[in-house]
N, C-alpha and C positions, 0 to 999 in steps of 0.2 A: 795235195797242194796246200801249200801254206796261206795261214789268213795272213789280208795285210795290216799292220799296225795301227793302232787306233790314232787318230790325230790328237794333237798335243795340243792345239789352238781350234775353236769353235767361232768360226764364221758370223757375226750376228749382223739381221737383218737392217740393221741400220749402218750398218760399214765394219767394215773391218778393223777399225781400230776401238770401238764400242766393244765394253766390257758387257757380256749375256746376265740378264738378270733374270729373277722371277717373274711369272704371271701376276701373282699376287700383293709383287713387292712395285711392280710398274705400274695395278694399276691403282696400289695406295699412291704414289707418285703422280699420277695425272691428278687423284682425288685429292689431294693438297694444293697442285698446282692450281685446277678450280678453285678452292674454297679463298686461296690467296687472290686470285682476278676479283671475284665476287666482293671480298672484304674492300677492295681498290674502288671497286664502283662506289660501294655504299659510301666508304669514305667520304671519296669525294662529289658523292649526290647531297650527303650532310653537310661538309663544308660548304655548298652553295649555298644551300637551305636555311643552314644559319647567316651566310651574310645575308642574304633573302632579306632573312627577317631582322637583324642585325640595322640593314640598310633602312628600311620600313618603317624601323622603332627611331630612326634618326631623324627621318624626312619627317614624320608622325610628329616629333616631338617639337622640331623648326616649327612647323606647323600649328602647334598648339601655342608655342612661345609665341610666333606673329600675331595668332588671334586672339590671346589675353593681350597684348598692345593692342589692337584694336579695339578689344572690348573695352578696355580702359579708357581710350579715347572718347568710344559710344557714352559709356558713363557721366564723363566728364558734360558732354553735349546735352543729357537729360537733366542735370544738372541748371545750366543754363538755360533751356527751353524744353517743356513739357511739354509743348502742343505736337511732337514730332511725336510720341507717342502712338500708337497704335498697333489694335490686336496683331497685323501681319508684321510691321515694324519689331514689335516684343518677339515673336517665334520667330523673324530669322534673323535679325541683329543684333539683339542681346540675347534671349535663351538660349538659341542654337550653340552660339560662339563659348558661352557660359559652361554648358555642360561636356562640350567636347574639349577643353584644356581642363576643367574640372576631373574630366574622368580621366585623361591622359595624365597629366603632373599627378595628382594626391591619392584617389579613389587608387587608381591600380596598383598602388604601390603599398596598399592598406595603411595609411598614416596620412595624416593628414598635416603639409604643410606651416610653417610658421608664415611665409609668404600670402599663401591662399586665404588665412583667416579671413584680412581685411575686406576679398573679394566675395565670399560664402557668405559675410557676413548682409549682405543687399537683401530687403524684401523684396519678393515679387506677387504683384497683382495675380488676382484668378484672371485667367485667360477667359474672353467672350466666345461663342462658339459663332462657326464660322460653315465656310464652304466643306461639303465631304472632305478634302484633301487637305485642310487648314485640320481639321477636327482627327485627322487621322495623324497628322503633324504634332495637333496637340498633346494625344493619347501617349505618343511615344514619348514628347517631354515629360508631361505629367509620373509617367513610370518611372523616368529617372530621377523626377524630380524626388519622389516617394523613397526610393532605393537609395537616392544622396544624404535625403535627411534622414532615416535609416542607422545608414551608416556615420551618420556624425553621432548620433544618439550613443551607438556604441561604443566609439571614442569619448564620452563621455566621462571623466576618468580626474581624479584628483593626483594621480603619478605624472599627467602630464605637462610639462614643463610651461605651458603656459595653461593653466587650469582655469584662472578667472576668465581668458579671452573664449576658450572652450566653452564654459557654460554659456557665456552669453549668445553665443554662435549657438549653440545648441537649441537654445530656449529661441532664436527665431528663427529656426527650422521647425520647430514644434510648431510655434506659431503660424509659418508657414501652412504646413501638415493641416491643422485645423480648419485652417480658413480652406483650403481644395477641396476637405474632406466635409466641411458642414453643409446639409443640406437648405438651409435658411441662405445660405451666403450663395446661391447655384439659384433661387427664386429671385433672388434681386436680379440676376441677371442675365433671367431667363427673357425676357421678354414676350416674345411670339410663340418662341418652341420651347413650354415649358416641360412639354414630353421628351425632347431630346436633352434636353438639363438633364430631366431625372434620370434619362440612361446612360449617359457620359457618368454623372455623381455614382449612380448605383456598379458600374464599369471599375471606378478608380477604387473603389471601396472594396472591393471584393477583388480587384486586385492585388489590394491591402491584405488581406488574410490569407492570400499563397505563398509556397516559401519564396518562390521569386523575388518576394520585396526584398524579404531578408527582415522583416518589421519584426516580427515577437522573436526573432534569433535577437536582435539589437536590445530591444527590450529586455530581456534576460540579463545579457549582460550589464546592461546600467539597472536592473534592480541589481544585481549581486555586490555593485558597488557603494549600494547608498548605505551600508553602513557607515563607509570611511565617508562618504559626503556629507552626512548627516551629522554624523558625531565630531567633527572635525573643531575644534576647539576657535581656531583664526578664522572661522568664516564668519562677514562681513552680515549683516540681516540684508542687503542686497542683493547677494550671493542668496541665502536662505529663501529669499522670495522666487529666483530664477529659477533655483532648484526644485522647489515646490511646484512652480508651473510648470517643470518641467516633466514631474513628473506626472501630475493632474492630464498633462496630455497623450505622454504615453499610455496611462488608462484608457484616457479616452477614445485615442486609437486604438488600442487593443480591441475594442467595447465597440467600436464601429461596423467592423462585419457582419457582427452573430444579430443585426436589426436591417441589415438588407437583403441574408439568406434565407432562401426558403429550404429549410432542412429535410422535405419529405419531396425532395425533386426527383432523387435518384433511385430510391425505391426504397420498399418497406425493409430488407435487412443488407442494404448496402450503406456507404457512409464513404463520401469523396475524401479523398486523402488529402487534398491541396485544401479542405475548409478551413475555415477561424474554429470551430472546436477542436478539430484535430491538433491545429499548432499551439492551441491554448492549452490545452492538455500537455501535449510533449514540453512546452517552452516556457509556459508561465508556472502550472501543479508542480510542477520538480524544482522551481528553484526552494534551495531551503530557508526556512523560514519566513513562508513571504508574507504572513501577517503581520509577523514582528518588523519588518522591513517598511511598510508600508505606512503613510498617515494615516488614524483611526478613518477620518473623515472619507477617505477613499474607497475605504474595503465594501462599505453597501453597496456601491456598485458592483462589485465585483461577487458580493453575497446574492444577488437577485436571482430570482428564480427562470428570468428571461437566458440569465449568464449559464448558471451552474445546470440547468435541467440538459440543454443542449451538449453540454461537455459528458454530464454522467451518462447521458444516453450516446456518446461516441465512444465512450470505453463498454460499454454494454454488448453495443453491435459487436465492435474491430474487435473486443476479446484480447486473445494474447497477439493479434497483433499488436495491437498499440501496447500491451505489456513489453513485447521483445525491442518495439521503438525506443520505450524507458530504460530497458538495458543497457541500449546502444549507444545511450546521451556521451558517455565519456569518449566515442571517439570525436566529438567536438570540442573535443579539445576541455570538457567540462571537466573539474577535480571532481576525482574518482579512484577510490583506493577498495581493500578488500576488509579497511576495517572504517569505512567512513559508509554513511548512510546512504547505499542505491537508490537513485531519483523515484522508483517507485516507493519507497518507505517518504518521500516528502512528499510525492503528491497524495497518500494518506492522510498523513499529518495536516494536509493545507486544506485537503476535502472535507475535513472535520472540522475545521479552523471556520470554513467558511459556511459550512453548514448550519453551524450551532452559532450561538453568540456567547460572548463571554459574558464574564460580573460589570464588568466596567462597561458594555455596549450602551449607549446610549438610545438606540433604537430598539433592541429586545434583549434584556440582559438575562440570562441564565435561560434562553430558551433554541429548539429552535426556528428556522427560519419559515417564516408562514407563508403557506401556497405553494410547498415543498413537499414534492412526490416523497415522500420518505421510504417507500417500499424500491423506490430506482436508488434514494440513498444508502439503504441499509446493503444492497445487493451491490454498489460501487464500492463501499467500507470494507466488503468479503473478500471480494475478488481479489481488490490490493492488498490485502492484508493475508493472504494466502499465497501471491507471489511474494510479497514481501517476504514471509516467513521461508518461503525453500531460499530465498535468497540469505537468508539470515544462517540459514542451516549449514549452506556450501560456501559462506563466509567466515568462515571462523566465529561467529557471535553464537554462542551454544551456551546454556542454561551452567555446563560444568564451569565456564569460569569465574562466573556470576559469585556459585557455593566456595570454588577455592579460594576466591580471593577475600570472603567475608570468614571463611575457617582459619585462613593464614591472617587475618586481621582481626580473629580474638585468641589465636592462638598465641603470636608472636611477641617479642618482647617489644621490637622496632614498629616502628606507628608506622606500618604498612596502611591500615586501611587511611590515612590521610592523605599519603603518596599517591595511593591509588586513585581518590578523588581528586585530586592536582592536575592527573595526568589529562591529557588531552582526548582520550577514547573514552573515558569518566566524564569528560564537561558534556562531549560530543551525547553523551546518551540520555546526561541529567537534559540536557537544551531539547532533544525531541521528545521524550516521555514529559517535558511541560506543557508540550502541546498538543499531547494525546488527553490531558485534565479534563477535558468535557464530557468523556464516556466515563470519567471517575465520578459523576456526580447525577445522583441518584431523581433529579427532575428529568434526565437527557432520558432514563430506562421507563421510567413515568410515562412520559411524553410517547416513545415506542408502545409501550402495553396497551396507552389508552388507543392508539392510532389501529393494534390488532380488534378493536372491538365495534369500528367505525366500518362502516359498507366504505369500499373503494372508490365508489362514487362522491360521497361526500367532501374529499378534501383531493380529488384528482382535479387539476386544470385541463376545462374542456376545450380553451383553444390549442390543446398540442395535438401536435401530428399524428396522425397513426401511428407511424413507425415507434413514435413516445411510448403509448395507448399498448402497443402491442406487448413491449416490454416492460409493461407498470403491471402491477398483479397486486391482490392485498396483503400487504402487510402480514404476519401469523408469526407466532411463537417460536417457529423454527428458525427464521430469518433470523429475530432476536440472538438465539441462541448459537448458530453461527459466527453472528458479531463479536459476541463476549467471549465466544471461545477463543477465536482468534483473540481476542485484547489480553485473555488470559493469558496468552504466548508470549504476545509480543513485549506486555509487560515484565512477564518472568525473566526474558531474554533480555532488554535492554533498560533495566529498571535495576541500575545497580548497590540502589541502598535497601530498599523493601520487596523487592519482588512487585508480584500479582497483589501484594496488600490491599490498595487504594481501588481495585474493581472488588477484591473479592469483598472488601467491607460493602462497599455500595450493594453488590448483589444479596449478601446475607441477610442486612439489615431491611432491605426493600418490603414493605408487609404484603404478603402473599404469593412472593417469587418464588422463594423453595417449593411452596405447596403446589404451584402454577406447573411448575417443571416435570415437578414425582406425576403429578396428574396425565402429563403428556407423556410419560415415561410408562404409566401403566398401561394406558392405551395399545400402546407398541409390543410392552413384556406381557400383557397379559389380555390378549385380544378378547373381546363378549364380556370381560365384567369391567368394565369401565366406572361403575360406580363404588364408590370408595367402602360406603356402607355395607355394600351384599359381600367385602372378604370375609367376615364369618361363615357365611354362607354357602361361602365357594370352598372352603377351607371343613366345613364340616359335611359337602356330599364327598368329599374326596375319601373320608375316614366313615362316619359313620350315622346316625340320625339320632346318637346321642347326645341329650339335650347339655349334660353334663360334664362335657369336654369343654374347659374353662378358658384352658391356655388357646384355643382356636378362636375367641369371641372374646370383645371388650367384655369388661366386667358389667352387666346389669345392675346389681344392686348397687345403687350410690350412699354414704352417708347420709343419715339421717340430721337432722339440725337439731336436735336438741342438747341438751347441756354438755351431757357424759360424751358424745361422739365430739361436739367441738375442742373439750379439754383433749381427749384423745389425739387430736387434730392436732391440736397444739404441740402437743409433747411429741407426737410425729417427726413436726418441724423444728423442735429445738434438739433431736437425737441426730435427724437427716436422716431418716427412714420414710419411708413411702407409706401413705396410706393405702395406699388401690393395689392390693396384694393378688398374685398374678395365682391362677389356681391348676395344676399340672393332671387332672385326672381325680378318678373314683378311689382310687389304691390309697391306703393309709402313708405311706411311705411317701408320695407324694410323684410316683412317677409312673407316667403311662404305661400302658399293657404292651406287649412285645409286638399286638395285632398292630396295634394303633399306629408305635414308632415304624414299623415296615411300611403300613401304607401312607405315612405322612412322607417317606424318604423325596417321594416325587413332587411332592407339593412344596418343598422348600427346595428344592432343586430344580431351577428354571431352566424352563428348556433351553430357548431361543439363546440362552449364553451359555451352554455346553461345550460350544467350540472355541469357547474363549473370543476372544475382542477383535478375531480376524472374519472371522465368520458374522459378524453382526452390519447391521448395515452403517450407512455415514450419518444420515441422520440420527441413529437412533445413538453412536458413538458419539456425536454434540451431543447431543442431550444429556448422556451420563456424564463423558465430561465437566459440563459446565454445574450439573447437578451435585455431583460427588466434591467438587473445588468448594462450591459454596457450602453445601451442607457440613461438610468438614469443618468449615473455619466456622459457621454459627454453633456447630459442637463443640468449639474451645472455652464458649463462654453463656453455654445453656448449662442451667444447674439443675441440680435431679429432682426439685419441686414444680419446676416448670416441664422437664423432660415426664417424668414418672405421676405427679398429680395436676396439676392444670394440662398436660400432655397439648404441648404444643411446642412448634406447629403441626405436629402429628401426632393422630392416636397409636396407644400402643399395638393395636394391628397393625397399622401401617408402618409403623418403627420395626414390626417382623418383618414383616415383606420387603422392605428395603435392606435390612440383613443379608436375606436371605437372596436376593438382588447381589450385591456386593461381597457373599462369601460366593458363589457360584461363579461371578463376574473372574475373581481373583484366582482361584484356586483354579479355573480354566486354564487363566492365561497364564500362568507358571506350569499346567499341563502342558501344553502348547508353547512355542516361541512368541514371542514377543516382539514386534518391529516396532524402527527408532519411529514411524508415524503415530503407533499407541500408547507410547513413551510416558507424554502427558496425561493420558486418561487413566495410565495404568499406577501411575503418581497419585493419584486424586484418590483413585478407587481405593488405594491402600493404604490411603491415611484415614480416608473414611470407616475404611472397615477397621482399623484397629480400634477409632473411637468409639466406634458402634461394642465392639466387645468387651472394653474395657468398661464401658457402660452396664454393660450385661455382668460381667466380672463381679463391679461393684453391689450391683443390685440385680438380680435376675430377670427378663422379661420376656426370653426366648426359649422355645424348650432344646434342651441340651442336643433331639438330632435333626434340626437346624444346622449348627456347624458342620456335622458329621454327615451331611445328607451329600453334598456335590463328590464326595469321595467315596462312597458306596460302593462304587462298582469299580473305579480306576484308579484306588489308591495303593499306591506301591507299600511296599512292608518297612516298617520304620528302620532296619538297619538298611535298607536299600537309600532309603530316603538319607538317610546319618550320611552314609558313603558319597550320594552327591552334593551333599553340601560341602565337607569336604573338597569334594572335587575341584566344584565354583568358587570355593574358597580360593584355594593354591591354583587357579589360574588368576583369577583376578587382577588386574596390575594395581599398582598404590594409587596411582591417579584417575583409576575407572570406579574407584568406590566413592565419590564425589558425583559420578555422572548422576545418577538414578537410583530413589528404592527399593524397586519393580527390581533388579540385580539381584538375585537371589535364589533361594530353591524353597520349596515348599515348604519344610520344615522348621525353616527361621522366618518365614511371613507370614504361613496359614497352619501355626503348629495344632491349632485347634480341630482338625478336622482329622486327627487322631483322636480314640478313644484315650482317657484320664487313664486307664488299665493297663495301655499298650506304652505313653508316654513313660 
């Protein structure tokens, strides 16, 4: 039986004249058809929403325009009769009316009016206190009131088109500010409840130091403009005096909070984010240059130990919070580029600023400031100056452009290096390395050393908080050396005519710093003999209890004073030979026994830096750091009567053992890799050490395996050694042989620690 034929037309469930489609494709088709309904709702739920608001902002505005004629009218009426006055009269017929078309016309639209001047421009009395619901009426005015003047502060501004009517308006909102915010002006009119005075004043004031007001955002802004208001050529001495008060009061305000909080409210290592040091911190230390900005006359307020202890002890606590707040600043819209100064490198600059006094202080000049935790100072100069520098590092400001651009400006025929100083990243660097000059000046390291010798007690202020107390600790050489290290950086880095010069003079020249450092330096390299006198001692149980081993012990016999030794002397001195001749052993030849130099190998090869500069600790990497920078640069201008016979500042033992410190040090870290963190230390150590042997070179004072001692056991074979230099040669780029000296291989930095034989 035959099938029957397939049909030719397929029936579909929605009639027969609908074309069959897919599953898949019908119910992508429902699924758009949705998404199109949904799109239609929201449409038109937003069209409403906006006339909504549309309609709102109409009514809103009719409304504010009727009750500025109003209010003009009430005006008018005070005018003519004062006796209508009163406290309930002021909150709901003039203030109320005042701050609601105030904040409708001008405030919301962030500009302020040419119309509104005349009106903003009205004093208004402090408000009396009143019933609960008048005082809670008042509370709210008062806020805005605060937030209004605020905001005109910030508009403060010589761009704007009416600038003389501006400041004047300014300066009596200031005025304003002052009188709410003075506690003598809240006694007059206190009356009965002079208790509720003081909590309403202490309420409005602490107010003042949340961001809520918006008060140190405004402040900021109007310091960043008093250059141009200050310097402004056509300002009037009327203008000049407005100005002045105007800003005398923004201090003022500023300076109001941090004396009605109690900063150990919240506990010992907490710190409220909405306080006056927190916004002082973030909004006042970063703007730049704010001593240079400021009237001399001003800045002691702001140098007090009431002002600055509270802000150092809130970067203390918050840590890298409040550092990552500082990063943050530019999306406030603050200039902020990747070659202009991160707000942390100026609240450096301004911590210092205020900490110290300059020459010209009238109050403490070249000191600094008394009753000043300086162990909380030294520990807030760290901190910043350690994020500073990673920020410096991942900003393009690197030590290599520093050298190319003074190699290309004695290289060149074209007066580059003048260009260079012209340029705008040049002024930028010379303007903040002027205001780092106070850690260049050698009473500021004075003043530190003498503070490590003081018990903590004696210069701690006993009315701080605990929380203060907890994080004050004393003062010690380490802190010190922290400080200068960072300065050493920083200066290298953003000091584009001399470098590090101007600290490292201060430190070399300082009497008894170098010798202060090596001191603290042995302690660490060389734990149980801490006395400087017993390294002969230490140096000859190592070898052997022969008395006659010369080169291990300063020399005993000193010149006689009689005739024949002082001509000797003389003649010494005008050959430039040494009289304190260095004695190498028993052996006629003049060189130790093969027992001798095998067991001295480990004695001049320090242990604790065998693994080179990664294995050693942070402290103990300051310390060499800052010791190696300085002892270097005093070696450029020590001559070999002072180094070899007066031997100072160190005896020729200890001129060993720092050798032998610094061949070990170097000859590790060229073992070993090198990271861009040891960069600097590894810079130091190996200018150091070349002068150290060029020293030796000239005049001998170490025995020959000293050099040869840190490579005893892991020194590759000199044509190995040939071949990777080489190597690091022909990779090298042209522009990485400017980065660093530390770039190298062992055989072109520590060729000495081959035998003369092998070379």
């Amino acid at each position: 039986m035959a099938e029957p034929p397939p049909r030719k037309h397929q029936v579909s469930l929605r009639g027969a004249s609908a074309r069959e489609i897919s599953r898949d494709a019908l119910l992508e088709k429902v699924s758009h058809e949705r998404e199109l309904r949904n799109y239609a709702r929201r449409a038109a739920a937003s069209a409403i929403f906006i006339q909504r608001v549309w309609r709102r902002y109409i009514a809103t505005k009719k409304v504010a325009v009727e009750l500025q004629l109003e209010w003009e009218a009430e005006a008018a009426l005070v005018k003519n009769d004062l006796t209508i006055m009163s406290v309930s009269w002021i909150s709901t017929r003039l203030l109320r009316s005042f701050l609601f078309f105030v904040d409708m016309l001008s405030t919301r639209h962030h500009q302020i009016r040419d119309a509104d001047i005349p009106y903003l421009s009205k004093n208004f009395c402090a408000l009396a206190l009143g019933s609960p619901e008048e005082r809670r009426t008042w509370t709210f005015q008062a806020q805005k009131l605060v937030s209004l003047c605020s905001f005109i502060l910030a508009k403060c501004d010589k761009s704007h088109e009416r600038a003389q009517d501006i400041v004047v308006l300014t300066s009596l909102a200031m005025r304003l500010l002052v009188v709410l915010t003075d506690q003598k002006c809240w006694k007059s009119i206190a009356n009965n409840s002079p208790k509720d005075a003081d909590v309403a004043w202490k309420d409005l004031v602490r107010f003042m130091g949340r961001p809520k007001s918006g008060l140190y955002i405004s402040i900021r802004r109007y310091i960043n403009n008093l250059d141009t208001l200050f310097c402004s050529q056509t300002t009037t001495l009327a203008q000049t005096d407005d100005r002045f008060l105007i800003t005398a009061s923004a201090i003022t305000l500023a300076l109001r909070p941090f004396h009605v909080t109690n900063f150990d409210f919240i506990g010992p290592d907490t710190v409220d984010m909405n306080s006056a040091p927190v916004q002082h911190c973030l909004f006042l230390l970063t703007i730049p240059c704010l001593t240079q900005r400021l009237p001399a006359v001003l800045l002691a307020a702001l140098k007090h130990k009431s002002i600055l202890l509270p802000c150092f002890q809130t970067l203390l606590i918050l840590g890298d919070d409040s550092l990552k707040e500082m990063s943050e600043m530019d999306q406030l819209k603050i200039q902020h580029s990747s070659k202009a100064i991160p707000p942390v490198g100026w609240a450096l600059a301004n911590t210092i600023c205020l900490a110290t006094g300059s020459e010209n202080d009238f109050m403490d000049p070249g000191g600094l400031n008394q009753g000043l935790d300086y162990s909380v100072y030294v520990q807030v100069v760290i901190i910043l100056a350690e994020n500073l520098l990673s920020c410096l590092d991942g900003g393009g400001w690197t030590e290599k452009e520093n050298q190319y651009a003074q190699v290309m400006a004695e290289t060149s025929a074209e007066p580059i290096g003048e260009a260079l100083c012209e340029s705008e990243t040049c002024a930028l660097k010379m303007t903040y390395v002027s205001l780092l000059r106070p850690v260049c000046q050698q009473w500021h390291l004075t003043k530190l050393l003498a503070m490590t010798k003081m018990d903590a007690d004696i210069y701690r202020d006993e009315t701080l908080p605990a929380k203060t107390l907890k994080y004050s600790r004393k003062l010690d050489l380490l802190g010190i050396a922290y400080f200068y290290s960072c300065m050493l950086r920083i200066f290298a880095i953003l000091n584009p005519t001399v470098g590090s010069l101007p600290v490292l003079n201060m430190l070399s020249f300082t009497p008894g710093f170098p010798v202060t450092l090596w001191e603290a330096l042995e302690n660490l390299l060389f734990p149980g003999h801490r006395d400087i006198s017993t390294v002969n001692d230490f140096h000859t149980r190592k070898v052997s209890a022969n008395k006659n081993d010369g080169f291990l012990r300063k020399q005993q016999k000193q010149p006689s004073r009689d005739g024949g030794n002082k001509l000797v002397s003389v003649l010494h001195k005008l050959t430039g030979k040494s009289q304190a001749g260095v004695d190498y052993g028993d052996s006629v030849d003049g060189k130790p026994s093969a027992q001798v130099d095998e067991d001295l190998h480990d004695v001049w090869d320090v242990e604790p830096l065998r693994c080179g500069p990664q294995k050693i600790s942070r402290d103990m990497s300051c310390l060499l750091h800052l010791f190696c920078g300085t002892y270097s640069h005093l070696l450029l201008i020590l001559d070999d009567i002072e180094f070899y016979e007066k031997q100072v500042p160190f005896m020729l033992e200890q001129q060993r053992r720092i050798a032998s410190v610094l061949n070990t040090l170097v000859y590790n870290s060229l073992a070993h890799s090198t990271s861009q963190q040891d960069r600097s230390l590894m810079d130091s150590a190996i200018r150091c050490l070349h002068l150290m042997y060029e020293r030796d070179c000239r005049h001998q004072f170490c025995p020959p395996i000293l050099w040869l001692s840190p490579a005893r056991k892991s020194r590759p074979p000199i044509a190995v050694a040939a071949r990777t230099h080489e190597a690091i040669s022909a990779n090298i780029k042209s522009d990485d042989i400017l980065t660093v000296p530390s770039m190298g291989s062992v055989i072109t930095i520590t060729p000495h620690v081959y035998p003369f034989e092998e070379r």
